[in-house]
N, C-alpha and C positions, 0 to 999 in steps of 0.2 A: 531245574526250577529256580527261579531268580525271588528273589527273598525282600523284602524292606519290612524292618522290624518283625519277623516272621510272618507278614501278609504275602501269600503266594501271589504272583505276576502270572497275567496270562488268563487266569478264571474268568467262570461266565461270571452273572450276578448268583444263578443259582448253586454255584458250587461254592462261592465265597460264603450264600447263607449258610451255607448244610455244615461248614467250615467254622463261623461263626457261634451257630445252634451248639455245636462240640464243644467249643472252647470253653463258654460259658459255663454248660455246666460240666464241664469235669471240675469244675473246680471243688464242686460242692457231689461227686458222686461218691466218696468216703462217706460223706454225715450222710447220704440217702439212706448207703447201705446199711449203717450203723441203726437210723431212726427206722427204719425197713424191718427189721429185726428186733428192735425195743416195740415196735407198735405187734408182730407176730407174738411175743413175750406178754404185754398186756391182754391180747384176747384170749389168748389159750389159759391163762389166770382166773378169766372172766368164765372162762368155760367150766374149769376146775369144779369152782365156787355153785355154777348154778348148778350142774350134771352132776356133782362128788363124784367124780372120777380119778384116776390119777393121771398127772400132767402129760405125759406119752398117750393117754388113749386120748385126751382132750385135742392134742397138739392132732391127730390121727384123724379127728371128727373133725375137724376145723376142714382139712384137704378133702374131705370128702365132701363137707357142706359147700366151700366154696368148688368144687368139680360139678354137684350137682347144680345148681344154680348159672355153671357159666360163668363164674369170676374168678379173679385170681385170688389168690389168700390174701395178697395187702387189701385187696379191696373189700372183701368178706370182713378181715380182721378190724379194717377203720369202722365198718357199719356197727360190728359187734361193740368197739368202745364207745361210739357215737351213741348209742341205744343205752349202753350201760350209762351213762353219762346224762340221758335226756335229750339225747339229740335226735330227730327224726329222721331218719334214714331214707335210701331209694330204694324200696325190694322188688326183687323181679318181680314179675306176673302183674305188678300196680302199673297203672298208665304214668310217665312222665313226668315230675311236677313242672309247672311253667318256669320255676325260676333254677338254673342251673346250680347242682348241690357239690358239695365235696368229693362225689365219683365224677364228676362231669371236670372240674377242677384236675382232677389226678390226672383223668385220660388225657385232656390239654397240653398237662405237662409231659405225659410221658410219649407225645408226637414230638413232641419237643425234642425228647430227649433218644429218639429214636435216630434223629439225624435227618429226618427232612429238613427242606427249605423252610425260610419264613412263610411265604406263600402258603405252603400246605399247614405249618403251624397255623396260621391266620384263617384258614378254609377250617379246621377244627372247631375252633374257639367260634366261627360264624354259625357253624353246625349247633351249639349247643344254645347260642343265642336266638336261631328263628324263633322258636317258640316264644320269646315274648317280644316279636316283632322286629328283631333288626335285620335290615336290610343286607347290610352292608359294613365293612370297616377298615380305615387306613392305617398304617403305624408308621411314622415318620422318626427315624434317629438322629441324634444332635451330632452334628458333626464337630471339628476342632475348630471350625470359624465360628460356630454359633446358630449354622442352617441347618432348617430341618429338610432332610433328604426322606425322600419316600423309600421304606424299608420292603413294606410288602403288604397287601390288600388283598379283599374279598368282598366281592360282591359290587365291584365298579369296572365298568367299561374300560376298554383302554385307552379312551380317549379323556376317559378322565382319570387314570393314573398318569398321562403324559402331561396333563394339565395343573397337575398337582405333584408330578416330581421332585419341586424343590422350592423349600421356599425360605428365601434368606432372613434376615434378619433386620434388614432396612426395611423389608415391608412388614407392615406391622401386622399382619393376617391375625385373627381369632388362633390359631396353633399356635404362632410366635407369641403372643401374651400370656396364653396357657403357662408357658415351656416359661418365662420370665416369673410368672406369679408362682408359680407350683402350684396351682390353685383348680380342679375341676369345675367344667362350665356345662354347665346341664340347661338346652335351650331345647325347653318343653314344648316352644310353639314355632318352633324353626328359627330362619333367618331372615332379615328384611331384602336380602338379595342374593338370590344364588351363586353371586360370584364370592360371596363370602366364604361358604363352604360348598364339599359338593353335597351330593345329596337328590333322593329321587323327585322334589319339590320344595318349592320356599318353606313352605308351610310343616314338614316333615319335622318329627322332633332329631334334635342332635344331641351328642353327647362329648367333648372335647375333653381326656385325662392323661394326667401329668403323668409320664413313667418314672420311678425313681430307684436305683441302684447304688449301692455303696457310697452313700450319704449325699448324691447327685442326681438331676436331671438326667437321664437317661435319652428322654424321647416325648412322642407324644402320641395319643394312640385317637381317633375318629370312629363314631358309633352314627350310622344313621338308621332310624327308623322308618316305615313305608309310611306311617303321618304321624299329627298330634299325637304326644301321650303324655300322662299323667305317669311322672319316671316318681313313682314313690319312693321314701327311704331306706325299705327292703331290698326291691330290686336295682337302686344302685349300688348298697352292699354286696349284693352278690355279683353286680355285673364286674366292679372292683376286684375283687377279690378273684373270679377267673382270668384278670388281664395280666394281673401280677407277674407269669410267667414271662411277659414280652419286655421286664425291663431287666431280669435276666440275661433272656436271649438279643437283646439290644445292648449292655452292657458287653457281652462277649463279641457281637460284632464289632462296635466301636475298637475294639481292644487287637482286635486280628484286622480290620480295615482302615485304621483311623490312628497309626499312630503318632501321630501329630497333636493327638487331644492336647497331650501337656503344655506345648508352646500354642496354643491359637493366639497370642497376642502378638510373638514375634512375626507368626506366617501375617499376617495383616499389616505390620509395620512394613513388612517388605514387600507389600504390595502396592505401596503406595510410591514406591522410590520409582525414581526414571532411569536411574541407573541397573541393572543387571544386579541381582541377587539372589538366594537360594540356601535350603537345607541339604545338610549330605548326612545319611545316617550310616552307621556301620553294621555290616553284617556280622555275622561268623567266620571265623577263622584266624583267631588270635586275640593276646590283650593288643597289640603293636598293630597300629594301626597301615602299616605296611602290607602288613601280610591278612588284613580284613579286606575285604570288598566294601565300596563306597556305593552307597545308593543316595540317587535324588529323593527326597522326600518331598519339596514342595520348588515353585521357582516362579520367579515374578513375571510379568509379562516380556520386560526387557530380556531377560535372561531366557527366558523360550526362543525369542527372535535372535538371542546368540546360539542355542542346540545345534547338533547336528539335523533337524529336522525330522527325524524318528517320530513316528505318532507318538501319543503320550507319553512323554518323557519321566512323567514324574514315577518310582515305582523302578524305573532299569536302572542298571549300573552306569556310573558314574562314566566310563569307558563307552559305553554306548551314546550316551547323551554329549559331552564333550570329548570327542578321540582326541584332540588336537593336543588339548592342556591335561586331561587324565590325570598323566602320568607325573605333573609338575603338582597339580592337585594333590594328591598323593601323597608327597614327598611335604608339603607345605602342611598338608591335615596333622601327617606325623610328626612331625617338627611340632605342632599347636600343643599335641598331647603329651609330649617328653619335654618341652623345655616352658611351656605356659599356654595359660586360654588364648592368647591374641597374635600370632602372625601374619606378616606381612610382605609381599613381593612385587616390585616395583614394576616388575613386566614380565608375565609367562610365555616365554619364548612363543616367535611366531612359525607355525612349522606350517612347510610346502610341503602340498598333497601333489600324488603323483601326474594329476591333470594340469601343472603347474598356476593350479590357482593358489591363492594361500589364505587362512585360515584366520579368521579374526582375534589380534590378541587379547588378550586379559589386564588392563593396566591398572594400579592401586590396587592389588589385590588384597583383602582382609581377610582370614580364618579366624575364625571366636569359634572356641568348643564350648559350647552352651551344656552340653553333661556328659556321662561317660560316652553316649556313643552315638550322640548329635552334634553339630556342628554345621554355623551357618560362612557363609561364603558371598562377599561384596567386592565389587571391582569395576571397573568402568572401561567403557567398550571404545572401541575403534573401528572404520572402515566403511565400506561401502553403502551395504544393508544398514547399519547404524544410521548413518549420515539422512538414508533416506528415511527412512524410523522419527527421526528426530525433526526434518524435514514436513510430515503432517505433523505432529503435534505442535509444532511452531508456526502453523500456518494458521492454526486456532486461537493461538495466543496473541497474534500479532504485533512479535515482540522480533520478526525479521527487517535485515536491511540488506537488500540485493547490492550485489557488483557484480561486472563483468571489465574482462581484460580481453580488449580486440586488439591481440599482437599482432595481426595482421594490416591494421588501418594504423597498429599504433595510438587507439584510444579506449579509456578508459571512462564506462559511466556507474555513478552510484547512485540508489535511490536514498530518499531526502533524507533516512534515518542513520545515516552511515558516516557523515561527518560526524555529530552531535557522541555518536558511541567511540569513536577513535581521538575524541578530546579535542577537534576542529572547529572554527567557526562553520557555520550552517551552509556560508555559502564557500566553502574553501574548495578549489579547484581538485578534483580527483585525482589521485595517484596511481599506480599500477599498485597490485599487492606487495610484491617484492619491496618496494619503497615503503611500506606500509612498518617496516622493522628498525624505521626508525622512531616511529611512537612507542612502541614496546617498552617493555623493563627487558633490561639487559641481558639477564638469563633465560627471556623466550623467544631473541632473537636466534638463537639457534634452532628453535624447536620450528620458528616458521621456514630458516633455511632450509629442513630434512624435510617439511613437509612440501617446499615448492620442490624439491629434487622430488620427488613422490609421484609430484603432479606432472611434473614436464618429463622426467626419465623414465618412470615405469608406467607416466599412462595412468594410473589410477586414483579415485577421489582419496582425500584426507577429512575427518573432524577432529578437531583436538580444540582446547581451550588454550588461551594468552592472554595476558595482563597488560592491561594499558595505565599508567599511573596517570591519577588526577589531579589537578591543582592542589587540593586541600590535604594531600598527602597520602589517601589512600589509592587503593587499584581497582579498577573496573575488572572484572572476569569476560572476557568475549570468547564464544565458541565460532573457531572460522569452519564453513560446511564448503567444502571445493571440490570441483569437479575438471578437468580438463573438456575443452572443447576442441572437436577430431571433423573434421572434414575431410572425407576420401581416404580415413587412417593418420590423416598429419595432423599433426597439433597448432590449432590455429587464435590460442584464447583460453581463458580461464572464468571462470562462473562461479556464484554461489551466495552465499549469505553469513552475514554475521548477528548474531544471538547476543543480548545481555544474559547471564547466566549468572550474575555476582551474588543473589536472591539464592539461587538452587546450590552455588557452590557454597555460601554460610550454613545452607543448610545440611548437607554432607560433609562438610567438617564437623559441625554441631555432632552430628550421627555418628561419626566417627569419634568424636571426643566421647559420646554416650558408650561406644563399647568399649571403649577401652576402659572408661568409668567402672561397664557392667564386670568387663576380665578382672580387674583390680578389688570389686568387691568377691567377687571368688572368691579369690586368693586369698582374700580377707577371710571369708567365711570357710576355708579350705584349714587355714593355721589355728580359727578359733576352732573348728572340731577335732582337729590331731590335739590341740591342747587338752580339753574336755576329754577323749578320749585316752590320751597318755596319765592325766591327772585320777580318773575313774581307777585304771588299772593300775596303776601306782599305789593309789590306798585299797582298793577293794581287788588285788593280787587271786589268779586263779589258783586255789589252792586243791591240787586233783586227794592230796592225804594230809588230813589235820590229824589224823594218827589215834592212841589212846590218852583220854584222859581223864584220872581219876574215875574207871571203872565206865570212862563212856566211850565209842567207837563215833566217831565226827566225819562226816562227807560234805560238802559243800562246791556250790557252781554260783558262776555268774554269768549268763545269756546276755547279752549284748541285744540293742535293738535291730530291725530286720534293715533299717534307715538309718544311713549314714546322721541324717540331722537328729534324729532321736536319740542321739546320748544323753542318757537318762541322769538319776539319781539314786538309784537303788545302791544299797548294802546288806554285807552281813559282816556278825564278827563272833569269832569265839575266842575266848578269852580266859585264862586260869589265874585266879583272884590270890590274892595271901591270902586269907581264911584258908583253904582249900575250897570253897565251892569251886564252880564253873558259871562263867557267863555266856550267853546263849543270845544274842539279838540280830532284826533284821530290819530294816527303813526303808523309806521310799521316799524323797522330798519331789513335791510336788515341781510340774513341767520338765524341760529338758536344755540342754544345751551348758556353757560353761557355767551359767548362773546355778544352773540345779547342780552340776558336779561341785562347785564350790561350795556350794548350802550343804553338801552328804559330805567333805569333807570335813568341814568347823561341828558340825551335828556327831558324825562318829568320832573324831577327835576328843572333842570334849565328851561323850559315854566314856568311852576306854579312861581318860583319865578320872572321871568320878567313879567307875566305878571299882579302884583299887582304895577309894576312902572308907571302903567293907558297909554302905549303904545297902540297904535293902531298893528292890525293883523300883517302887513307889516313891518315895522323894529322891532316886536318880531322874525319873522321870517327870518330877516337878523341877527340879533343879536344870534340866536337861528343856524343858517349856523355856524357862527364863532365856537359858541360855539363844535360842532361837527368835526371843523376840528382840534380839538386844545384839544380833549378828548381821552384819553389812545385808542390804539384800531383804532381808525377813523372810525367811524361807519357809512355807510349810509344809510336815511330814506327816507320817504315820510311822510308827513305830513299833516294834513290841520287844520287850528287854526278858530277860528268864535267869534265875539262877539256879541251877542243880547242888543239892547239897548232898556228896557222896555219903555222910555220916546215915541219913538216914532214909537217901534215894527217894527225897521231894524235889519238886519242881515249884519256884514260888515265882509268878511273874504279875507283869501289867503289860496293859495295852493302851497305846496314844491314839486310839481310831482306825489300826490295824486291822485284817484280817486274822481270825484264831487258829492256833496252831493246831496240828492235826494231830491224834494219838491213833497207832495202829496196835489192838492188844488180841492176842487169839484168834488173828484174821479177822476184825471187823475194825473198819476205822468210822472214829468218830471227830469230830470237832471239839476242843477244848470249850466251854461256852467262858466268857470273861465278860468284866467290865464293863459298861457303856461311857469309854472315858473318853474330851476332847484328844483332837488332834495336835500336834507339837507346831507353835506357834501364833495361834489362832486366839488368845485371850490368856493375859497375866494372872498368877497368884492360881492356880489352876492346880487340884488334887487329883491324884489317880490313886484308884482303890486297886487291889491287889489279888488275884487268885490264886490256890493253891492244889497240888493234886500229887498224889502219890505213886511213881513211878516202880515196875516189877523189872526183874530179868529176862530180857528177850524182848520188852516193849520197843517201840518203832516210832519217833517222835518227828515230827514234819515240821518248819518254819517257812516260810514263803510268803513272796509280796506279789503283786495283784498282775504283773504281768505275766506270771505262768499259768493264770488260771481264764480272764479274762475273753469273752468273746464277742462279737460286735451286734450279733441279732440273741443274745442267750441272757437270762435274767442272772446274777450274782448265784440264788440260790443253787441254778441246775450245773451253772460252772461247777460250783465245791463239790456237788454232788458226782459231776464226773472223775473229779480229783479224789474221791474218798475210792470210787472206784479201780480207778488208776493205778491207788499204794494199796490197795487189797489184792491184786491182780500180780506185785510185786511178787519173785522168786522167792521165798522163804527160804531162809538159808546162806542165800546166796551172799556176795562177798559185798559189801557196802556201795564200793565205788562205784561198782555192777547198778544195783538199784536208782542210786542218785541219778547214773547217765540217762536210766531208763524211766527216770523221770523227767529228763528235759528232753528224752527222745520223743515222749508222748504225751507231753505237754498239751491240754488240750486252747491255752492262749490264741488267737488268731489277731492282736489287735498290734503287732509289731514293734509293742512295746518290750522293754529290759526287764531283767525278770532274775531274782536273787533267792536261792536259795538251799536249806539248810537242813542234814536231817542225821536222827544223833539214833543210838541202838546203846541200852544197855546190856552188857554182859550178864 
């Protein structure tokens, strides 16, 4: 199976959806299962309370109620919390209601997630909408250029899913403004013309909504009605609300079909070039990119009419699509990624196939490795096909000037553009081309000598460019396009045209000065993150045993971000004071990158040295404001400082807008409650008030900053709530280090943020 970016080569459309349907949601089938079983936990509660039973006969009656009824438990179990709750339910034996409910939503999804196709996903979700009259519906996904491609439908002809397969982004269609605005367009009384949408008539009402996925445009989804209606506020909440699943399963195909999303800007710039260009992405099979396989990801039109000819190119291996260079490929990609973003070869050898034709070469070639395992590919063509390629587009621009060389009569004629371009008066007598090398710049009369041996010795056309210098000191660029003229096999004359090009060649240097621009800011941005990331671990050192101190047991980690560019600001620090207390803290300075590493340096810096001045938590922490508004930068954190006093095993701390520290005593963890004190940095002259609590032997103390807890669709609350869970669920007993691992092993954070954390155990 041939691979790009893990999108299999060779599938139908239907095996890539059912492929897509998977991918998306495995991602999320841990939290199903988890919520799956929290929602079976809640009903059986419910049951407990109303039947006084005990939880096993309840959990017993639930499998039996949902068997009798025809439902599964999760289904039975939602209706029973829905009810408990005030929500009105769907019970068998009742007719339908018109507007699809929270069982109809489940089952949606769980076609979904069974692994059919969109098609049969989209045939579901059309099933539960007849009843309040829709016809029909399209779901069109955004691709990396920005078009929406028709995903999959139900309830239109095929002559109008072929009519509506694709629609880019130049035409401004009712979907493409949708998909721009984020905005639902509910047109209750249709459209002024069918060619706008489809739809079973003008007059039909529509419904046009935006799918959105991990904090983007997904897609777009089309609702037609069989007429006018009155779409009330109701029934577009609900119709909403059962689509949801399609920016899921759109998100997941994107991600297994499309991956290119990340550069659409690039694939577009290089679609615009006349030159030959292209993405090569890497497969599996090594970090070295020698021993990975190379696939096309994308390729401009020039660069198609260089392939081997293979139907779709784009998708095979590098190997398949250019046999000739491959191998030069190759060795040039790995070169990019061991010694810099940007390499360069001056001509990829020209190699002879065994029918003794030969193969067009690669000339100026560029490699730019745009990420770890992308990399785009620019170089400009020669030869035959070329020639003629270049030949209709220049016959549009009419920026040709023909010559012919009749070595047979001995004469030479030019049309009227061809003095004027070789620096001639208009009416200057015609030359042969060979003669032509004495207008040149001196280092391209060679290049036209190899190319008349080209044309006279081996019989074949030449395009290449040459420099004519001007009066006023600069060069003209002319592309000569030549062909030999063969009568009976013999060579009797030479043909073809010359091009101003001096417009297109400014502009391919420009392009070429831009990547090499783009490799150099890399590099830039390559040394400012090893710095940030050296500087991070330098002060904030992973320390796997902070050992005993002063009757406390100390374990601490520091999780790094998931993204190289996310180096963060987080810290912790323990600390053993003259007094004999212990210092206990953990920070976060706001954003990322070297600015935030630098602000958590001068920030922890200056704590550790205030706090050997034997200050209590609360004017370190005003002292510690100051210090932050008054540091290069103006950095803001959250913070929270703690002292343990072994004398008489209190804990006194503050908090700068922190999360509160967790206590775990007898198996139940709670939340320390503190303060409601600003943030570090955020306003001068600023007090933080102090709390205190009184620690036992065996208690269980947690510190932590917001990226261990953090999750993208989850409220603050229920995060801590699962982290109280988490350190309850901890081995009692067990040996410290053990625990802390097993808290960043299960981390319920999903936002790929850094995350620092601290957790202390009295003896």
């Amino acid at each position: 199976m041939d691979r790009v970016s893990g999108a299999p080569h060779g599938l139908d459309d239907g095996e890539v959806g059912r492929l897509a349907v998977r991918a998306s949601l495995d991602l999320a089938e841990e939290l199903t299962r988890t919520e799956g079983r929290y929602l079976l936990d809640l009903a059986t509660g419910i049951l407990v309370a109303q039947q006084a039973v005990e939880p096993a006969v309840a959990a017993e009656s639930l499998r039996r109620l949902a068997a009798g009824a025809g439902l599964t438990p999760a289904d039975l179990a939602a209706d029973i919390v829905n009810a408990a709750c005030g929500v009105e339910v769907e019970r068998p034996g009742q007719d339908a209601p018109p507007l699809p409910g929270p069982r109809a939503r489940r089952q949606v999804a769980s076609a979904a997630e069974t692994g059919g196709d969109l098609d049969e996903v989209a045939a579901a979700v059309l099933r539960e909408l007849r009843p309040v009259g829709v016809r029909g519906l399209m779901i069109w996904r955004r691709t990396a250029s920005d078009c929406l491609r028709l995903a999959a439908s139900a309830g239109f002809s095929p002559l109008e899913r072929a009519q509506w397969a694709q629609i880019p982004p130049q035409w401004r269609a009712l979907p493409q403004q949708v998909l721009a605005d984020e905005s639902p367009l509910w047109l209750t009384e249709g459209v002024a013309d069918t060619r706008e949408l489809p739809g079973p008539d003008r007059g039909a009402a529509r419904a046009l909504l935006p799918l959105r996925f991990g904090g983007r445009s997904a897609g777009v989804v089309l609702l037609a009605w069989r007429e006018s209606q009155d779409l009330d506020p109701e029934l577009r909440r609900h119709v909403v609300s059962l689509l949801e699943v399609f920016a899921r399963v759109l998100a997941g195909l994107e991600h297994v079909t499309d991956p290119g999303a990340t550069l659409p800007v690039l694939s577009a710039v290089l679609d615009l070039l006349a030159e030959p260009a292209m993405t090569l992405r890497r497969g599996k099979g090594g970090a070295d990119a020698e021993e990975s396989r190379l696939y096309v990801e994308h390729m401009n039109a020039a660069a198609h009419r260089m392939s081997s000819g293979v139907p779709r190119p784009v998708g095979r291996p590098l190997a398949h699509v250019l046999p000739a260079s491959a191998d030069d490929l190759y060795a040039l990609v790995a070169e990019a990624y061991r010694n810099g973003p940007v390499r360069r070869a001056e001509r990829l050898p020209r190699v002879r196939q065994r029918d003794g034709t030969a193969a067009a070469p690669m000339l100026n070639v560029r490699v730019l490795a745009v990420s770890a395992d992308r990399c785009a590919v620019l170089w400009h063509a020669e030869g035959r096909d070329h020639s003629f390629s270049v030949l209709k587009r220049a016959g549009r621009l009419g920026s040709l000037a023909a010559f012919e060389d009749d070595s047979a009569r001995g004469v030479t004629q030019w049309s009227e553009q061809v003095a004027p371009l070789l620096g001639l008066p208009e009416d200057a007598e015609p030359i042969p081309l060979e003669r032509v090398a004495d207008l040149l710049a001196a280092d391209d009369r060679t290049v036209l000598s190899r190319m008349l041996e080209t044309l006279t010795g081996r019989l074949e056309g030449v395009s290449g460019v040459l420099r004519v210098p001007r009066p006023d000191g600069g060069v003209r660029h002319l592309r000569l396009i030549a062909e030999p003229l063969l009568t009976h096999g013999t060579l009797t004359g030479l043909t073809g045209f010359f091009q101003d090009v001096s417009q297109q060649h400014q502009t391919q240097a420009a392009l070429a000065a831009t990547f090499d621009a783009l490799g150099s800011v890399q590099e830039q941005a390559a040394v400012r993150h090893r710095l940030a990331l050296q500087l991070q671990q330098a002060i904030v050192p992973e320390q796997t045993d902070l050992g005993l101190l002063d009757g406390l047991k100390v374990a601490a980690r520091y999780r790094p971000a998931a993204e190289e560019y996310r180096v963060g600001g987080d810290w912790y620090d323990v600390l053993s004071l003259p007094d004999g207390r212990v210092m206990i803290a953990v920070g976060d300075v706001a954003g990322h990158g070297i600015d935030a590493a630098t602000g958590m340096v001068a920030l922890r810096n200056a704590l550790r040295g205030l706090a050997c001045s034997g200050g209590e938590p609360g004017p370190l922490m005003h002292t510690l404001n100051e210090v932050a508004l008054r540091t290069s930068g103006h950095p803001t954190a959250t913070a929270l400082c703690a002292h343990y006093d072994p004398a008489d095993r209190s804990l006194h701390w503050t908090s700068a807008g922190h999360l509160p520290a967790l206590l775990l005593r007898d198996g139940r963890a709670r939340l320390l409650e503190t303060a409601p004190n600003l943030l570090l940095g955020a306003a001068p002259r600023t007090r933080y008030q102090e709390s205190r609590v009184q620690l036992r032997s065996g208690d269980l103390l947690l510190l932590f900053t917001d990226g261990l807890i953090e999750r993208r669709h989850a409220s603050l609350d229920d995060a801590l709530a699962l982290l109280c869970r988490a350190v309850e669920a901890l081995e009692s007993g067990s040996d410290l280090e053990a625990q802390v691992d097993a808290l960043v092993a299960t981390a319920v954070g999903d936002t790929d943020d850094d995350a620092s954390l601290v957790l202390v155990r009295l003896d």
